[in-house]
VOPAGU-2260 file (C-alpha; in pm, 1 decimal, decimal comma):
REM VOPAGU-2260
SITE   aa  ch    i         X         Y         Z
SITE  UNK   A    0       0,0       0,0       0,0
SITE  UNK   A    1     140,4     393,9    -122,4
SITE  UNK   A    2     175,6     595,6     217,7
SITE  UNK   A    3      65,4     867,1     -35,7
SITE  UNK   A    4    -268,2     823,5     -20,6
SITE  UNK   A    5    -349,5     733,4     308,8
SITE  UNK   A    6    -507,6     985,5     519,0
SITE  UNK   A    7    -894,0    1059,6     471,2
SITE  UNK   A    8    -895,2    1244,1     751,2
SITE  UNK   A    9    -787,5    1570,3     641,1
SITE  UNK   A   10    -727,8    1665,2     334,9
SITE  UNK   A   11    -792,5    1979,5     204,5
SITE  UNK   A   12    -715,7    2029,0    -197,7
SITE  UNK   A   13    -428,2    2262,0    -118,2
SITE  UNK   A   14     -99,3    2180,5    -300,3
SITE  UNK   A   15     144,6    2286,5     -17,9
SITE  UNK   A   16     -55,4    2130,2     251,4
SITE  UNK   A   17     -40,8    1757,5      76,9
SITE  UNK   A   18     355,7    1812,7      30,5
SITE  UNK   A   19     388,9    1951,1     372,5
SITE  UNK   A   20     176,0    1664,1     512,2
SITE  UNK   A   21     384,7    1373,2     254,9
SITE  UNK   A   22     723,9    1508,1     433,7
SITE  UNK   A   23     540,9    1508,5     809,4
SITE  UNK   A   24     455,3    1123,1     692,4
SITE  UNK   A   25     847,2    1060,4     624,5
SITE  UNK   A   26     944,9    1204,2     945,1
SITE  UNK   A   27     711,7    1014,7    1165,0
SITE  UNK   A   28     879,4     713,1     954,7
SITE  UNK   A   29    1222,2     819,5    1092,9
SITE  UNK   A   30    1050,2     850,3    1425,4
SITE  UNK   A   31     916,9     498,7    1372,0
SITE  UNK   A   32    1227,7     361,6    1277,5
SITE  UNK   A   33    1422,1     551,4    1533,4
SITE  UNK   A   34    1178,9     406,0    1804,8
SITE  UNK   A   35    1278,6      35,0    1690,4
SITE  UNK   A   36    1633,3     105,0    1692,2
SITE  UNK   A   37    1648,1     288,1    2077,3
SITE  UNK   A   38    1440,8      -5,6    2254,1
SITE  UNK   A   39    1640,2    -285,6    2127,8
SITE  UNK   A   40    1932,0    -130,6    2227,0
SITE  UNK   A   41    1805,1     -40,4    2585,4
SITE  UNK   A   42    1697,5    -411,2    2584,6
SITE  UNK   A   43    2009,8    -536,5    2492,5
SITE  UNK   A   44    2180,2    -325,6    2775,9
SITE  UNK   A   45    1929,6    -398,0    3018,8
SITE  UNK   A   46    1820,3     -45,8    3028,9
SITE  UNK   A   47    1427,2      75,8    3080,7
SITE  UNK   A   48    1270,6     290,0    2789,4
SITE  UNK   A   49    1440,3     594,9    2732,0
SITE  UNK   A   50    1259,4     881,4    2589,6
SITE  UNK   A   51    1453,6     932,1    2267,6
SITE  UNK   A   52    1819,8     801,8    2052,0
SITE  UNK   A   53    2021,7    1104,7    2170,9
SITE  UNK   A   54    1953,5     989,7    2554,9
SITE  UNK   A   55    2005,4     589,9    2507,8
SITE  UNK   A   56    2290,6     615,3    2252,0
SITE  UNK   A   57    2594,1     794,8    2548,4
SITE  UNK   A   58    2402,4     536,4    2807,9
SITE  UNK   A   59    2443,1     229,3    2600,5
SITE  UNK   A   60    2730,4     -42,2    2724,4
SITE  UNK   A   61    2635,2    -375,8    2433,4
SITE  UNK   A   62    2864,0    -656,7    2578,5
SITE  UNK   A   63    2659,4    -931,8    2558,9
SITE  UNK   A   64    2688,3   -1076,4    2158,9
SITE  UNK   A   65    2346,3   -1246,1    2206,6
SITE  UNK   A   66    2142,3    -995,6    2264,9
SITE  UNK   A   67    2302,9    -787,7    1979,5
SITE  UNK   A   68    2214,4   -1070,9    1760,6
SITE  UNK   A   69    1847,4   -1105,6    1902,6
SITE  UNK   A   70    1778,7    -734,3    1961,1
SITE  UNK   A   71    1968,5    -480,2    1786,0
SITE  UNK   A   72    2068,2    -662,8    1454,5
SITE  UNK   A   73    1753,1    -724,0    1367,9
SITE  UNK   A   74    1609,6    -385,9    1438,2
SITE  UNK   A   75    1874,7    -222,6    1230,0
SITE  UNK   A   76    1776,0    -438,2     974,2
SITE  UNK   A   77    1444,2    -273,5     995,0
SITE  UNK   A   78    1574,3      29,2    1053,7
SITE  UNK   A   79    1750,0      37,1     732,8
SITE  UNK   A   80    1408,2    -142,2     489,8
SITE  UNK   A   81    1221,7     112,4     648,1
SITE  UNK   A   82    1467,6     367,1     542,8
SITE  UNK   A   83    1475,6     243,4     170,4
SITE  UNK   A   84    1089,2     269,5     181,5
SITE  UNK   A   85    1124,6     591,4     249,1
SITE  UNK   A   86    1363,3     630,0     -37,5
SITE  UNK   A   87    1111,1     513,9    -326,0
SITE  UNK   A   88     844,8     706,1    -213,1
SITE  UNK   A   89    1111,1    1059,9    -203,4
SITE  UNK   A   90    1204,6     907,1    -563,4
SITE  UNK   A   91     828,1     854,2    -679,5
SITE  UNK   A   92     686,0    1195,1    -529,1
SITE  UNK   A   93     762,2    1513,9    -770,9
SITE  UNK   A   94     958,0    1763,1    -610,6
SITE  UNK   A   95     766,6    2096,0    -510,1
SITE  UNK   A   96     778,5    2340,7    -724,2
SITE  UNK   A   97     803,9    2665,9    -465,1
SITE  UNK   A   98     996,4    2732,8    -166,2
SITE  UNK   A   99     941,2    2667,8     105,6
SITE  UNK   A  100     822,5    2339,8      42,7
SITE  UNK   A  101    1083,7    2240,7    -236,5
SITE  UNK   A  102    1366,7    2329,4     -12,5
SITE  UNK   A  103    1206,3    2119,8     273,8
SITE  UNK   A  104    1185,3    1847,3      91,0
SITE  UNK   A  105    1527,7    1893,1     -77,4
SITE  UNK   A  106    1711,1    1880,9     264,7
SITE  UNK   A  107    1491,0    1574,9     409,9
SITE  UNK   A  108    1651,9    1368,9     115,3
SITE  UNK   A  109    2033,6    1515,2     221,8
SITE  UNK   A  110    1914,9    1379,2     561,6
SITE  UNK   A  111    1771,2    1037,9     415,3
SITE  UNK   A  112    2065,7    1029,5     258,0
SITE  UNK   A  113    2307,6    1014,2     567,9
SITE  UNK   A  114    2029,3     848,1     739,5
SITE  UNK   A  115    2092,9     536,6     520,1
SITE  UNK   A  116    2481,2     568,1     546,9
SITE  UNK   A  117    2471,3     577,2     891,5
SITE  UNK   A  118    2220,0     344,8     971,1
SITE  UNK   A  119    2453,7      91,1     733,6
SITE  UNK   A  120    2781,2     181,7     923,9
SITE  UNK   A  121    2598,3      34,2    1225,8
SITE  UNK   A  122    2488,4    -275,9    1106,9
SITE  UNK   A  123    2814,3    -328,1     957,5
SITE  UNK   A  124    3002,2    -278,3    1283,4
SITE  UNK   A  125    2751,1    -481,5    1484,1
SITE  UNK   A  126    2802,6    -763,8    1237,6
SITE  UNK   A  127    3204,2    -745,3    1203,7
SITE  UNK   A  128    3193,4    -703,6    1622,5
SITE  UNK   A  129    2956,4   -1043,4    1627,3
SITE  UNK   A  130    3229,7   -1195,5    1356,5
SITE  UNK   A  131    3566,5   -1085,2    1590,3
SITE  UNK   A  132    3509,3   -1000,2    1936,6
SITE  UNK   A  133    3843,3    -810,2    1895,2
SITE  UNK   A  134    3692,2    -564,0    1701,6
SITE  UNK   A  135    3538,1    -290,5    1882,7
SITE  UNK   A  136    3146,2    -221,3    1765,0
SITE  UNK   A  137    3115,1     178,1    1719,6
SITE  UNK   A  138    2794,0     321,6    1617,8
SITE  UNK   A  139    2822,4     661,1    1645,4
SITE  UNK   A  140    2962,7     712,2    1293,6
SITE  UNK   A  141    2747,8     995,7    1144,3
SITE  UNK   A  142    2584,9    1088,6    1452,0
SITE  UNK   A  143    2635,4    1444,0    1426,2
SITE  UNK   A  144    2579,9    1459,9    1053,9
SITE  UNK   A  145    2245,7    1331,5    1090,9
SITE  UNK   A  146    2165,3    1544,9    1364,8
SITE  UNK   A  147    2251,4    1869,5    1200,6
SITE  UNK   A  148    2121,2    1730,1     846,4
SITE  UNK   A  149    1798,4    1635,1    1044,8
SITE  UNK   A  150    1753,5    1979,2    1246,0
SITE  UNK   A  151    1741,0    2182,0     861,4
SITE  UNK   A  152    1491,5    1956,5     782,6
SITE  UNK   A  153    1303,4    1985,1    1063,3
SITE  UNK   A  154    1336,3    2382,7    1041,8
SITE  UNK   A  155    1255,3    2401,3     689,6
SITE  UNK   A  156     912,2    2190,8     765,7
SITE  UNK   A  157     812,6    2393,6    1071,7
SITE  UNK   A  158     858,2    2706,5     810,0
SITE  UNK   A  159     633,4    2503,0     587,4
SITE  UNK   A  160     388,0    2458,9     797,6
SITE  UNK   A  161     405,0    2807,2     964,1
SITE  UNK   A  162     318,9    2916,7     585,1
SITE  UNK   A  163      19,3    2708,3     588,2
SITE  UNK   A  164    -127,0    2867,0     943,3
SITE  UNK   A  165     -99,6    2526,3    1150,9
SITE  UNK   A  166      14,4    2617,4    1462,7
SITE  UNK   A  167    -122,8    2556,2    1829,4
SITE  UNK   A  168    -464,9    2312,0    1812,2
SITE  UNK   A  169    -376,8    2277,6    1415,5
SITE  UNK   A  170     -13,3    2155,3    1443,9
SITE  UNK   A  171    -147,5    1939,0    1676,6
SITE  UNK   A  172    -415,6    1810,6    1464,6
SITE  UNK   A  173    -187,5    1800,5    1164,1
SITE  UNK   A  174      95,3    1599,5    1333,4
SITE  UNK   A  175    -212,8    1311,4    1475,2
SITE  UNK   A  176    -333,2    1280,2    1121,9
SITE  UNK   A  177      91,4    1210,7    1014,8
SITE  UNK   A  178     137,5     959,3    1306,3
SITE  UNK   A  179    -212,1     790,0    1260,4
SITE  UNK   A  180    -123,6     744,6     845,8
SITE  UNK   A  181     192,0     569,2     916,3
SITE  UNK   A  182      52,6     400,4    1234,8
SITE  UNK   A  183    -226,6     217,7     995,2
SITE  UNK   A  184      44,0     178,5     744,1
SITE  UNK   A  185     228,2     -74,8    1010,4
SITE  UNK   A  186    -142,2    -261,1    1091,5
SITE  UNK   A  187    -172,5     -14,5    1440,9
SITE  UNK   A  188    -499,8     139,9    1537,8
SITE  UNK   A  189    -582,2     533,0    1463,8
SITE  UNK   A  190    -469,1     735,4    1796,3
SITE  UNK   A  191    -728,2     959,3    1950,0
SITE  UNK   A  192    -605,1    1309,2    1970,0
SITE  UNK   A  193    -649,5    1335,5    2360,0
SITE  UNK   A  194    -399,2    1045,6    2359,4
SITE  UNK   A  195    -160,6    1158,1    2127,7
SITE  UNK   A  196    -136,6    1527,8    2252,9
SITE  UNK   A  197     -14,1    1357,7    2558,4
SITE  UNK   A  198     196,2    1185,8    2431,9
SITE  UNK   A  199     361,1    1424,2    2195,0
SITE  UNK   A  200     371,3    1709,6    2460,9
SITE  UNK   A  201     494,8    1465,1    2747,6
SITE  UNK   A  202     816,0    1361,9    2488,0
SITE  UNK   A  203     873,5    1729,1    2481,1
SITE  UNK   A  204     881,5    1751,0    2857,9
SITE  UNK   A  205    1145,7    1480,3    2877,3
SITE  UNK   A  206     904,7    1197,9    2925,6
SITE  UNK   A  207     917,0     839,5    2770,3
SITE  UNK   A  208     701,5     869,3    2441,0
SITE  UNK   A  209     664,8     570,0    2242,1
SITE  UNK   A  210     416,1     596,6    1987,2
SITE  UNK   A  211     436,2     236,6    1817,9
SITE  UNK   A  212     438,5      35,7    2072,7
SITE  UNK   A  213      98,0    -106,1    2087,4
């Protein structure tokens, strides 16, 4: 099934709001995939649920190889098909014709980009660590490439949707219909609004936030 057509919810025949609401979809993907990625690690450490990657990743001791193989491999793995999803639909979707949605969607492929590179660095040193215990498994290549890649992006779709009015109630509103799309797209219920507004403004507090979990 195209994650291009899936919300019914709220679609208004505006060209900037579909492109703005097409990149929301592929960052809730990242958040998806990111989500995957941070509990298997915690679980392979022994760790509870952190809120987000940039608070499990400095926390993180992996020494037992089992777990990497049960747990973190295999979310990686994901990780990276969920990553290459998100590639073919970039590739398939026409780029916007006016700032500042073409440049928003411009820089979320730079990020994709390193996104992919980095999320292959760590399954490769995972897998070489699991082959030669001598080798030491780092996966903090690209961090801070992705980070910065991934805060433009970010910026440049906030700008978007500041163009398009949403803010308060509406950005809200906007961002439930994003994560309930991609939530149906994995076989997950719709989320109520009450329930994701607490959620969404809790992770923003510093609290544990796990929107796939279910």
């Amino acid at each position: 099934m195209s994650i291009l057509n899936l919300s019914d919810e709220y679609s208004p025949s505006n060209e900037g709001y579909e492109n703005a609401l097409h990149l929301q979809r592929m960052i809730v993907f990242q958040q998806l995939a990111m989500e995957r990625v941070n509990d298997a690690m915690a679980t392979a450490a022994n760790l509870g649920t952190p809120t987000n990657e940039w608070s499990v990743r400095p926390s993180v001791i992996l020494k037992d190889e089992g777990a990497v193989g049960r747990f973190v491999l295999p979310a990686l793995r994901e990780k990276a098909e969920i990553f290459r999803m998100m590639d073919r639909e970039q590739t398939r979707r026409e780029i916007p014709r006016s700032d500042p949605f073409r440049a928003a969607f411009i820089s979320f492929n730079t990020a994709l980009e390193i996104m992919q590179l980095r999320t292959q660095n760590q399954i490769d040193s995972f897998e070489y660590w699991l082959s030669d215990g001598d080798i030491e498994a780092t996966s903090s290549t690209l961090d801070h490439e992705e980070a910065q890649a991934m805060d433009e992006a970010l910026l440049l779709q906030n700008i978007c949707l500041q163009t398009l009015g949403l803010n308060g109630e509406g950005f809200l509103a906007f961002l439930n219909v994003a994560f309930n799309d991609v939530r149906r797209h994995i076989g997950l219920a719709a989320m109520d609004q009450a329930r994701f507004r607490g959620l969404y403004l809790g992770g923003l507090e510093g609290k544990p936030a796990r929107f796939f979990n279910d």
